[in-house]
C-alpha positions in Angstrom: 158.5 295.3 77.0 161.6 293.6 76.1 161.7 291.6 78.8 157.9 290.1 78.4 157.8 286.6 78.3 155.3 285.8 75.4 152.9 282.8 75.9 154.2 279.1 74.9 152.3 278.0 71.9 152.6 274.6 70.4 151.4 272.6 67.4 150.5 269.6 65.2 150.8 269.3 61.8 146.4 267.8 60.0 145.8 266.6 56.7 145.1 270.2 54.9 145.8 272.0 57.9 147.1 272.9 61.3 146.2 272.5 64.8 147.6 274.8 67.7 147.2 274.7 71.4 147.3 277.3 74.1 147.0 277.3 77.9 143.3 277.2 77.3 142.0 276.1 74.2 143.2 274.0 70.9 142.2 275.2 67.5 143.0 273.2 64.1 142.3 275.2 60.9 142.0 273.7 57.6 141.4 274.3 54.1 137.8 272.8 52.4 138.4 272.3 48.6 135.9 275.3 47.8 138.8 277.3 49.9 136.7 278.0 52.5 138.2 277.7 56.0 137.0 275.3 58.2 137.9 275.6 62.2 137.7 272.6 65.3 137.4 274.2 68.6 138.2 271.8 71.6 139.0 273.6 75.3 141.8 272.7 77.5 141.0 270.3 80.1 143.0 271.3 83.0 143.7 268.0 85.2 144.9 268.6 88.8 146.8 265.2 89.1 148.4 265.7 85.9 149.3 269.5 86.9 151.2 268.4 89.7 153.0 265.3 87.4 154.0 267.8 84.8 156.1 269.5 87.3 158.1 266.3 88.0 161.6 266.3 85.8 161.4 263.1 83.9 158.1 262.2 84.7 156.6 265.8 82.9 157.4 263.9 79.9 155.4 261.2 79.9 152.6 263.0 81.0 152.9 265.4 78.0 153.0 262.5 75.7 149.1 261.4 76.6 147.6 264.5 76.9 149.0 265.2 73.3 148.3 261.3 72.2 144.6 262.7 73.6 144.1 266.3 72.2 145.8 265.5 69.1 143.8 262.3 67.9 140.9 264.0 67.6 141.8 266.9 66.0 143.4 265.1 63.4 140.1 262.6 63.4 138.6 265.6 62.7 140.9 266.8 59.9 140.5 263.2 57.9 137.0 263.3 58.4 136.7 266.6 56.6 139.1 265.4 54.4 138.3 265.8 50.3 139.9 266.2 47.2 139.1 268.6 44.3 139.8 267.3 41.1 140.3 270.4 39.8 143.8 270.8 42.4 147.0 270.0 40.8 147.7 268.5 44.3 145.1 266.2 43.4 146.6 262.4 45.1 145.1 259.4 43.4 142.1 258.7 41.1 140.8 257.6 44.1 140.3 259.2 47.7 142.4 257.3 49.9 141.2 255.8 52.7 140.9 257.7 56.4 142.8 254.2 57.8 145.6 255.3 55.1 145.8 258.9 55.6 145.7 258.1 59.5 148.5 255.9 59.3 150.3 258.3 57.1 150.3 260.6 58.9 151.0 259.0 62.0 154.8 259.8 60.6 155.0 262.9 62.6 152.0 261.8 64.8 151.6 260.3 68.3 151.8 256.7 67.2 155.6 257.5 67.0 155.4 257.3 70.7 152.9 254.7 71.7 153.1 251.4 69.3 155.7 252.7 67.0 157.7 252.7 69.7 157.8 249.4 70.4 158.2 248.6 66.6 161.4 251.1 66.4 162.6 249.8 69.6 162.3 245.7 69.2 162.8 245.5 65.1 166.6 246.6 65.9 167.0 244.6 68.7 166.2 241.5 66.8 168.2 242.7 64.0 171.5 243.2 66.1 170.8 240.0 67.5 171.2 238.0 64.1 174.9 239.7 64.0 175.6 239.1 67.3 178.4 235.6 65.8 179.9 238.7 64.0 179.2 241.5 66.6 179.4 240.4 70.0 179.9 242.4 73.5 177.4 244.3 75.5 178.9 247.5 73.3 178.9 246.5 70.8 175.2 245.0 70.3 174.3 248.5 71.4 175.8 250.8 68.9 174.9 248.1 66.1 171.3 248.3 67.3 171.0 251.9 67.8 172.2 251.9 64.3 169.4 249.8 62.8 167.3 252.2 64.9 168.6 255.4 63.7 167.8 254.0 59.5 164.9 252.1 60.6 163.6 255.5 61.5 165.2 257.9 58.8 163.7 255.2 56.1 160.4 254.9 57.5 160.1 258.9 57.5 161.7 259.5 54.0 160.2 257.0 52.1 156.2 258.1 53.2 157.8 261.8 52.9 157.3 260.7 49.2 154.0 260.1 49.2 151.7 263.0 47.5 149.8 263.2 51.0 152.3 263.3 53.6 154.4 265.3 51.5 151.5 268.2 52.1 151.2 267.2 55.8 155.0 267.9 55.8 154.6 271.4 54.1 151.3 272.5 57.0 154.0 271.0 59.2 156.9 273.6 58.2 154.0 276.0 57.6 152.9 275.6 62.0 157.0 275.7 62.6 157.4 279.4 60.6 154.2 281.0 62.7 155.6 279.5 66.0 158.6 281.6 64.7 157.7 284.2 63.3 155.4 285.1 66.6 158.7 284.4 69.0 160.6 286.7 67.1 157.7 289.6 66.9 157.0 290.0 64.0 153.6 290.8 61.9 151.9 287.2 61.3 151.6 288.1 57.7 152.2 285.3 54.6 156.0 287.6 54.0 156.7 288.0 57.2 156.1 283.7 58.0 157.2 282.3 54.4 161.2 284.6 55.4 161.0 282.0 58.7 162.9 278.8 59.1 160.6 276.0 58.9 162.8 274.5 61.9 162.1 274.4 65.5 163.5 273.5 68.5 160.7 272.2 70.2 160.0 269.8 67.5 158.3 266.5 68.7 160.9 265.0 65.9 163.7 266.3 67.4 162.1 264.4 70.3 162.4 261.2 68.6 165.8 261.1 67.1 166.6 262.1 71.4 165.2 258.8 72.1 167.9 256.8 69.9 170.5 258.6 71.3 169.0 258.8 75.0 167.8 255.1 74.8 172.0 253.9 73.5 173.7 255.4 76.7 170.8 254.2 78.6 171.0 250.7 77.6 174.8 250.5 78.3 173.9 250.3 82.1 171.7 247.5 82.1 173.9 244.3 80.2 171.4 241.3 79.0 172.9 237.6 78.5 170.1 236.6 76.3 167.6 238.3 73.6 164.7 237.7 76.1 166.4 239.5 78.4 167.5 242.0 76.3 164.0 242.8 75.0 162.0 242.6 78.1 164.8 245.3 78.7 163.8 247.1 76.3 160.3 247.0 76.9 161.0 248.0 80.5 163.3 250.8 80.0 160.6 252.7 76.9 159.0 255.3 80.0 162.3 256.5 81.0 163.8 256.5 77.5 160.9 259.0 76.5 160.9 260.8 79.8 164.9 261.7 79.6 164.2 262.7 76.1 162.0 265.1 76.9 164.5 266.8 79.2 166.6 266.7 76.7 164.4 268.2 74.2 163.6 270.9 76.8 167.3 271.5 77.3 168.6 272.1 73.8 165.5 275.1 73.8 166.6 276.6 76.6 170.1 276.8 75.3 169.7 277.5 71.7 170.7 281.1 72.2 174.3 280.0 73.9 177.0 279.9 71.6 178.5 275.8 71.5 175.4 274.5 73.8 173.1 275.9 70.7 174.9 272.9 68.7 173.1 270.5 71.0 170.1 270.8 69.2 171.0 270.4 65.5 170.7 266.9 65.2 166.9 267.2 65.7 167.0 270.2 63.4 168.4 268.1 60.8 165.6 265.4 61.1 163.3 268.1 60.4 164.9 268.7 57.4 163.0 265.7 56.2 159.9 265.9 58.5 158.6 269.3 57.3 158.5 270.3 53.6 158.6 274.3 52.6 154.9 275.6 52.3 153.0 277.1 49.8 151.3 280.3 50.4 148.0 279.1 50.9 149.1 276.9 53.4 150.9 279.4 55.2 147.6 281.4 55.2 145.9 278.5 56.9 147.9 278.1 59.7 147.8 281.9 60.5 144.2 281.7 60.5 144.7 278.6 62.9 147.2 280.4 65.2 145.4 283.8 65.0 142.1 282.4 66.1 143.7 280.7 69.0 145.4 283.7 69.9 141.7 285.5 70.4 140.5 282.7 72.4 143.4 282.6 74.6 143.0 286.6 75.0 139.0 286.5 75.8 139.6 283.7 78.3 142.2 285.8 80.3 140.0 289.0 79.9 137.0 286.6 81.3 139.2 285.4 84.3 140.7 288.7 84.9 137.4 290.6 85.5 136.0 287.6 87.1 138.5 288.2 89.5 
C-alpha cells in the first residue's frame, strides 16, 4: 500500500471557488451568497493527437498550456457568471458589483492569460525598457540580465499590486485553499477543514512557479541567440516564447520530481516563494469549498473507472 501511486490531481483557483481536474472529468465548486454550493461539471476530452504530443519532452508543455487555456476559461466563465455579492458579507468589494471584464482580467493574475498575451506584454515591455539603457548598459550580457531584471519586477509588481485588490485577494486565498487539498490528499490524510487548514498553502506544481521558470529559462536562453538591433532583438523574442514555455515546463516538472532529494529539493523554492504572494491563507469556509470541489471529482473519477473496469 505504501508503494501505491495515488492519481495526479490538478487545479485552478475561480472567483468564490475552485476548480479541479482528473484523468476524466473537471469539477469547479463554488460558494452562492445564500452558502449554498454550486458545482460545473465538464468531462475530459481525450484527444489522440494531443496524447501522443504530451509525451514529447518540450513539446508536452505547450500542449498542456491550451488544453488548460481551454478547460479553464470556461470554468472560470462559469464562476464570474455565477458571480454575486451579499451585502450582508464583510467581504463585501465595492458599492457596486464589479464588472465580469474586471473580475476576468483580475483574475487573469494566476490565470492562462499569463501564458498567451501576457506573455508577449512581460516579454517585449522589458526588452524595450533595456533597450533605452543600452548608452549606459551595453553588450549582449548585459542587455540580458538588465532585461530579465525589468521582467522579474514587471512581474512581481503586476502580481502584488492586484494581490491588493479585495477580489483577487479572495481568488488568492481559494488559490492556497486548492494548494492545501492537493496536499493534504498526497500526504494521506483525512480531507477534513483541520486536517487541510495544518497544510502548506505551497506547491510544487504551481503554474506560478511555472512563470517565474520562464524568466530564468527565457535569460540563459536568450544568451545564445546575440541581436545587433531591437527589431532583431524582439522578433527574437517573439520567436523564442514556444520553447521558453516548453523548457519551463520541464523544469517545473523537474523541481517535483526532486523535491524529496536533499540540495536538488532547493531547486524549486524560487517558485515557492512566488507563491508566497500568489496564494493568500484561506478561511474555513473556503477550505470547505474546495473539498467539496476535490471530493466530488474524486467520485466521478472513481465511477468512471468502476464503468470502464466492468465494461471490460
Amino acid at each position: 500500500m505504501g508503494n501505491e501511486q495515488k492519481p495526479i490531481y490538478g487545479g485552478q483557483a475561480v472567483v468564490e471557488g475552485v476548480m479541479f481536474g482528473g484523468k476524466h472529468h473537471y469539477i469547479t465548486a463554488i460558494r452562492r451568497k445564500d452558502q449554498t454550493i454550486e458545482y460545473f461539471h465538464l468531462p475530459r476530452k481525450h484527444n489522440q493527437k494531443f496524447a501522443k504530443l504530451k509525451k514529447i519532452p518540450f513539446v508536452r508543455g505547450l500542449v498542456s498550456i491550451i488544453e488548460a487555456s481551454g478547460n479553464g476559461t470556461k470554468h472560470l466563465n462559469y464562476s464570474t457568471d455565477r458571480y454575486d455579492v451579499d451585502p450582508e458579507e464583510d467581504y463585501k468589494l465595492t458599492e457596486q458589483e464589479p464588472s465580469k471584464l474586471t473580475m476576468i482580467l483580475g483574475v487573469a493574475a494566476i490565470g492562462i492569460l499569463s501564458f498567451l498575451f501576457g506573455k508577449f506584454i512581460f516579454t517585449l515591455v522589458p526588452t524595450f525598457l533595456a533597450a533605452l539603457f543600452q548608452p549606459v548598459i551595453s553588450g549582449h550580457f548585459g542587455q540580458i540580465l538588465l532585461e530579465s531584471f525589468f521582467k522579474l519586477i514587471l512581474l512581481l509588481s503586476y502580481i502584488y499590486f492586484v494581490s491588493l485588490t479585495p477580489l483577487i485577494k479572495r481568488v488568492f486565498q481559494y488559490h492556497g485553499a486548492e494548494h492545501k487539498v492537493i496536499n493534504c490528499f498526497e500526504n494521506g490524510l483525512d480531507l477534513t477543514v483541520k486536517n487541510v487548514q495544518a497544510q502548506s498553502r505551497l506547491h510544487y506544481r504551481c503554474g506560478s512557479s511555472f512563470i517565474l521558470f520562464t524568466v530564468f529559462v527565457g535569460l540563459f536562453l536568450y544568451l545564445f541567440f546575440p541581436t545587433d538591433s531591437l527589431v532583431e532583438r524582439v522578433l527574437s523574442r517573439i520567436a523564442l516564447i514556444p520553447f521558453v514555455l516548453g523548457i519551463s515546463f520541464e523544469v517545473l516538472q523537474l523541481t517535483n520530481k526532486v523535491k524529496n532529494v536533499p540540495i536538488l529539493k532547493y531547486l524549486g523554492l524560487p517558485g515557492l516563494w512566488l507563491q508566497l504572494l500568489t496564494t493568500k491563507e484561506p478561511k474555513d469556509d473556503q477550505v470547505e469549498v474546495a473539498i467539496f470541489s476535490f471530493k466530488e471529482l474524486v467520485r466521478r473519477e472513481q465511477e468512471t473507472a468502476q464503468h470502464n473496469a466492468s465494461s471490460i
